[in-house]
C-alpha positions as CSV (number, residue, x, y, z in Angstrom):
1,X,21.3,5.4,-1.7
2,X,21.2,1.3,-1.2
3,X,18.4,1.1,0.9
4,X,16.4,3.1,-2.4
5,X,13.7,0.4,-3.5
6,X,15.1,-0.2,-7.3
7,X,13.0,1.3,-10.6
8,X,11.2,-2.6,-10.9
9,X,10.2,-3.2,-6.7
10,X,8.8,0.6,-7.1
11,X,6.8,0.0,-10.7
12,X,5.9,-3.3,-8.4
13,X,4.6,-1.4,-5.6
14,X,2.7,1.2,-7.5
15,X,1.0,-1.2,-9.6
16,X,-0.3,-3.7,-6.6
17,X,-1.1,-0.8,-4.6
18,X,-3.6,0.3,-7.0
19,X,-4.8,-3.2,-8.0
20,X,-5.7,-3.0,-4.3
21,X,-7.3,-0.2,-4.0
22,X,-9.3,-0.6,-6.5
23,X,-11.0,-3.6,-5.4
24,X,-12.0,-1.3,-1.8
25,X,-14.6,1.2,-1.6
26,X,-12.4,3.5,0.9
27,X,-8.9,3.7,1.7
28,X,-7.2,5.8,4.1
29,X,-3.6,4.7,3.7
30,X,-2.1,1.5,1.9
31,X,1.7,0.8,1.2
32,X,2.7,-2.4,-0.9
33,X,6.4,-3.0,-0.1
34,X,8.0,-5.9,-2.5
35,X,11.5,-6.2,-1.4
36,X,14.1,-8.3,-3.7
37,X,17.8,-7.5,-5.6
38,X,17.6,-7.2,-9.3
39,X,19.2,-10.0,-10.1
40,X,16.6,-12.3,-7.9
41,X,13.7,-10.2,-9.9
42,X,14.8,-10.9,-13.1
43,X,15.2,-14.7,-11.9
44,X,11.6,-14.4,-10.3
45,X,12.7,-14.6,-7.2
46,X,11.2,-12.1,-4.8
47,X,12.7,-11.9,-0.7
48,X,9.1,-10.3,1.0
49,X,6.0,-8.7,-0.3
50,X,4.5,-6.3,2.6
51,X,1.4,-4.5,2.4
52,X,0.1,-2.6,5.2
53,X,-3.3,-0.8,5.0
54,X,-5.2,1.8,7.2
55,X,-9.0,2.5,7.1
56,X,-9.6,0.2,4.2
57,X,-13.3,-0.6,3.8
58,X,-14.7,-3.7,1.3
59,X,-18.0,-4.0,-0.1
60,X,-21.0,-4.6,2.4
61,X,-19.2,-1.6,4.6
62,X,-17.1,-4.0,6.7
63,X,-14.0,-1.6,7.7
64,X,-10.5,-2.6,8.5
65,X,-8.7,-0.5,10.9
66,X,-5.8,-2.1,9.9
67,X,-4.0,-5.2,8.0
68,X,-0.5,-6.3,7.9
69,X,0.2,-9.1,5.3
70,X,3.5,-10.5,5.1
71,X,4.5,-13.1,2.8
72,X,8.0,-14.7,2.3
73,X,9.8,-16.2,-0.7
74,X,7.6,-15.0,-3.3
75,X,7.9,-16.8,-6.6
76,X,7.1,-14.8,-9.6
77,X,7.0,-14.5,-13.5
78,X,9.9,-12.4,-14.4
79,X,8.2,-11.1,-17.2
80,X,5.6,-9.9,-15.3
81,X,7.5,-7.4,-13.9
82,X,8.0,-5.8,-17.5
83,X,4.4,-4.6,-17.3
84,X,4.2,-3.6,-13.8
85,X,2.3,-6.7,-12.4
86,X,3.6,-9.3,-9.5
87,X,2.1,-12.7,-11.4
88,X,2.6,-15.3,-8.7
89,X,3.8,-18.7,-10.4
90,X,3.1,-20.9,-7.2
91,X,0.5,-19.8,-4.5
92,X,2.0,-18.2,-1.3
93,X,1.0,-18.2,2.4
94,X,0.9,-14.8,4.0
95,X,0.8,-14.5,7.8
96,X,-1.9,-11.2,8.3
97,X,-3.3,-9.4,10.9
98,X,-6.0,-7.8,10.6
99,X,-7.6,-5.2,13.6
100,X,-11.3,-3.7,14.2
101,X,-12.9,-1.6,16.0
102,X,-15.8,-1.3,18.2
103,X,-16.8,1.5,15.8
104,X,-16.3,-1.0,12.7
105,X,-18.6,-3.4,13.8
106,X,-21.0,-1.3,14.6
107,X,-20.7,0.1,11.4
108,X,-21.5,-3.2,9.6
109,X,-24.3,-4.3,12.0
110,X,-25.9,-1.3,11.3
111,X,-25.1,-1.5,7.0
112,X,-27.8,-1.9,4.8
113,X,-25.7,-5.3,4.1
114,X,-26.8,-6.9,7.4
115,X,-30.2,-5.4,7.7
116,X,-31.3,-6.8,4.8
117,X,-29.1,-10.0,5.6
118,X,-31.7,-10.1,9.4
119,X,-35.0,-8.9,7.7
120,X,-34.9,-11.8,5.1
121,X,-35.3,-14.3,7.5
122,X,-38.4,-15.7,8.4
123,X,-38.5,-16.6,12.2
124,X,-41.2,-18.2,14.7
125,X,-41.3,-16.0,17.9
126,X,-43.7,-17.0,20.5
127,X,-44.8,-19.7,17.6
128,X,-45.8,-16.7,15.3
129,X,-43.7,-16.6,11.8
130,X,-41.8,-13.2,12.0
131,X,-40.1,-11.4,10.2
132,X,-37.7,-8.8,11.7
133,X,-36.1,-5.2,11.1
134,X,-32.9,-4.2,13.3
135,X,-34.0,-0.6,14.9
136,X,-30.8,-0.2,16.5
137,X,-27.9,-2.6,17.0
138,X,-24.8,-1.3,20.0
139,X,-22.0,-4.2,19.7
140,X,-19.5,-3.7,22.6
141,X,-16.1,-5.4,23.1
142,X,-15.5,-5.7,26.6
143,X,-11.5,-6.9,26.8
144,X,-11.0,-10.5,28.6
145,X,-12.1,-11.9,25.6
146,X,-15.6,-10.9,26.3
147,X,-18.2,-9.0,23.8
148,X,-21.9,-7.8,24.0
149,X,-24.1,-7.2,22.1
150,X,-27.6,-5.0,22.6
151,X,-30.3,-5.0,19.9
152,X,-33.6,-3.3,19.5
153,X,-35.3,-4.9,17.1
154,X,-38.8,-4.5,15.4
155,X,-41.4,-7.4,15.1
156,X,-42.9,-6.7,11.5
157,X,-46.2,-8.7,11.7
158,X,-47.5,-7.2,15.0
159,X,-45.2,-4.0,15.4
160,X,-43.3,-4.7,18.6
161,X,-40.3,-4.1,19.7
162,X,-38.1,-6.2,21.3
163,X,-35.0,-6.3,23.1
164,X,-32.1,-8.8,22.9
165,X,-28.9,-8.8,24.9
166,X,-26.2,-10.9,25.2
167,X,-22.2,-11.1,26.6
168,X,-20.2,-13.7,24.5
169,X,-16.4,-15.1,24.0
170,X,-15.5,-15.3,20.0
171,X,-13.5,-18.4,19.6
172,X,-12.1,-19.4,16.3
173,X,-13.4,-22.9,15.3
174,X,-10.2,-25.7,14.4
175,X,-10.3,-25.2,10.5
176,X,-10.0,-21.2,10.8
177,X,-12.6,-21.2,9.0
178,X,-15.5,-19.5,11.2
179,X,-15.6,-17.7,14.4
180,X,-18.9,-18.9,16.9
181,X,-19.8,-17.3,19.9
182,X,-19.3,-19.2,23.3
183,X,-20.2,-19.0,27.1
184,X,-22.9,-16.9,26.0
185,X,-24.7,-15.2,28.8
186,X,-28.1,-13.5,28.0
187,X,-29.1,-9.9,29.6
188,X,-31.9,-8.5,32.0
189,X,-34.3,-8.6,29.2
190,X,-37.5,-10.4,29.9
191,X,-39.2,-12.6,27.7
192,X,-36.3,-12.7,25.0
193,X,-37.3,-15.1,22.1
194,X,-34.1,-18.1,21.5
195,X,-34.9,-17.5,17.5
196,X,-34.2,-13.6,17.8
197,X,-31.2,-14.1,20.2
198,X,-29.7,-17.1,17.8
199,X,-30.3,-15.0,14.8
200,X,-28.1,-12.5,16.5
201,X,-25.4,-14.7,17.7
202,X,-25.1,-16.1,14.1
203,X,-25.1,-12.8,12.7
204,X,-22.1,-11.7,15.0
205,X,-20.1,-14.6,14.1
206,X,-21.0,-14.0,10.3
207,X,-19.6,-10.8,10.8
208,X,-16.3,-11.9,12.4
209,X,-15.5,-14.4,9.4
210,X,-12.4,-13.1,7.8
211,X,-14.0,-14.7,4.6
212,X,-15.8,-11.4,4.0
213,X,-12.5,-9.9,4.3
214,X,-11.0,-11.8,1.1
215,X,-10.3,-10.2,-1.4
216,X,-9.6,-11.5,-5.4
217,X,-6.8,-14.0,-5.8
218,X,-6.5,-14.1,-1.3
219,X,-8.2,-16.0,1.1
220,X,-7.7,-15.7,4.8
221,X,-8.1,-18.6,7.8
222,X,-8.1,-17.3,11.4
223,X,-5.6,-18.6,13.4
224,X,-6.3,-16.4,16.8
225,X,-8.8,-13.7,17.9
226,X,-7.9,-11.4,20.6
227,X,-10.8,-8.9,22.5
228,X,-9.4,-6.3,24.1
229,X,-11.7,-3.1,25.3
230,X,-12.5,-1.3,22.0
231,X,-10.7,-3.6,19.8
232,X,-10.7,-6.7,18.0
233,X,-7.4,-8.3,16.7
234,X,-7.1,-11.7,14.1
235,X,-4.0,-13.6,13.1
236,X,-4.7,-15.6,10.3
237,X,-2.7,-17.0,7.2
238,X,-3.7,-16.3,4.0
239,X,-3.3,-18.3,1.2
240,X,-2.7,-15.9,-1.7
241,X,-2.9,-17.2,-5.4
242,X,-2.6,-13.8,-7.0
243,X,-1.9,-10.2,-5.7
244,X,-4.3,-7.8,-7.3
245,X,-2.3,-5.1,-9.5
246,X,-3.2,-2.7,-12.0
């Protein structure tokens, strides 16, 4: 059959896909799809390097629903190949997409990652140091760009609770490098303290960083965030320096 991947682009696949996976804590479904003639392999010279993943979670419990990488004219050590490994000679760009969910972010805010990441900082409310513990955090996205974000959260030192609610627009700052929360619009909640609501906002945009979605040898910039109702959607380029094989 011509369209079968050849003995070296399947050793090539196999061997990337597991490099991957290894460096996830879940995965539901993740393909590696190097595409090249034999001749161009042995000159190492590879056409596109695809991998596509489902339900692929990192370290810290941040879940992907989904990724698409992409990268084009793929330069590689020939010899490489012989032991099943796709050693890049030059770095390559990789456009990628990467998609959440409502339930994914949830997910994180509520990790033991992010608790501990909240609870370690000290705070003034009401020009008392704090220190706080998330009870329950509900992160919506809304569509129209929007999200929200509704937080119970425990006052250690005098054992209150307080509420904290905000709507927001992600927005990708010019270097790719971070995502910050704009136009943000606070809830009913009375008496909110700015400290507990900042803490929040810079804990959702922590989140968002495709920087805790790197993974060895790959780093990602955001080029685009799109919020639609239930789902969260970045295009970014990645700048790949290795692809993780076995």
């Amino acid at each position: 059959m011509p369209d079968s991947p050849g003995l070296g682009e399947q050793a090539l696949n196999k061997a990337a896909e597991i490099g991957l996976s290894n460096q996830l804590d879940e995965v539901e479904n993740l393909d590696v799809n190097v595409k090249t003639d034999p001749l161009k392999l042995v000159q190492g010279e590879v056409d596109t390097v695809t991998i596509e993943g489902e339900g692929l979670v990192m370290q810290k419990d941040l879940r992907m629903e989904e990724l698409k990488m992409q990268m084009d004219s793929v330069a590689i050590n020939p010899l490489s190949v012989a032991f099943g490994k796709i050693e890049l000679t030059k770095p390559t760009q990789a456009s990628t997409r990467v998609v959440l969910t409502e339930a994914d972010i949830n997910r994180a805010f509520n990790s033991e990652y992010v608790r501990s990441q909240l609870q370690s900082q000290k705070m003034q409310i009401n020009g008392q140091p704090s220190t706080i513990a998330p009870q329950n955090v509900n992160f919506r996205l809304l569509g129209e760009g929007k999200v929200a974000l509704n937080a119970t959260i425990l006052l250690k030192e005098i054992g209150e609770t307080q509420q904290v609610a905000f709507y927001a627009v992600p927005r990708v700052s010019a270097n790719g490098q971070t995502v910050s929360l704009e136009n943000v619009e606070y809830g009913e909640s009375e008496e909110i303290s700015p400290e507990l609501t900042k803490a929040l906002i810079d804990q959702t945009s922590e989140l968002l960083n495709l920087s805790n979605f790197d993974l060895e040898g790959m780093s990602l910039r955001v080029k685009q965030i799109g919020v639609e109702a239930g789902k969260l959607t970045l295009q970014a380029e990645a700048y790949v320096e290795q692809i993780p094989s076995t």
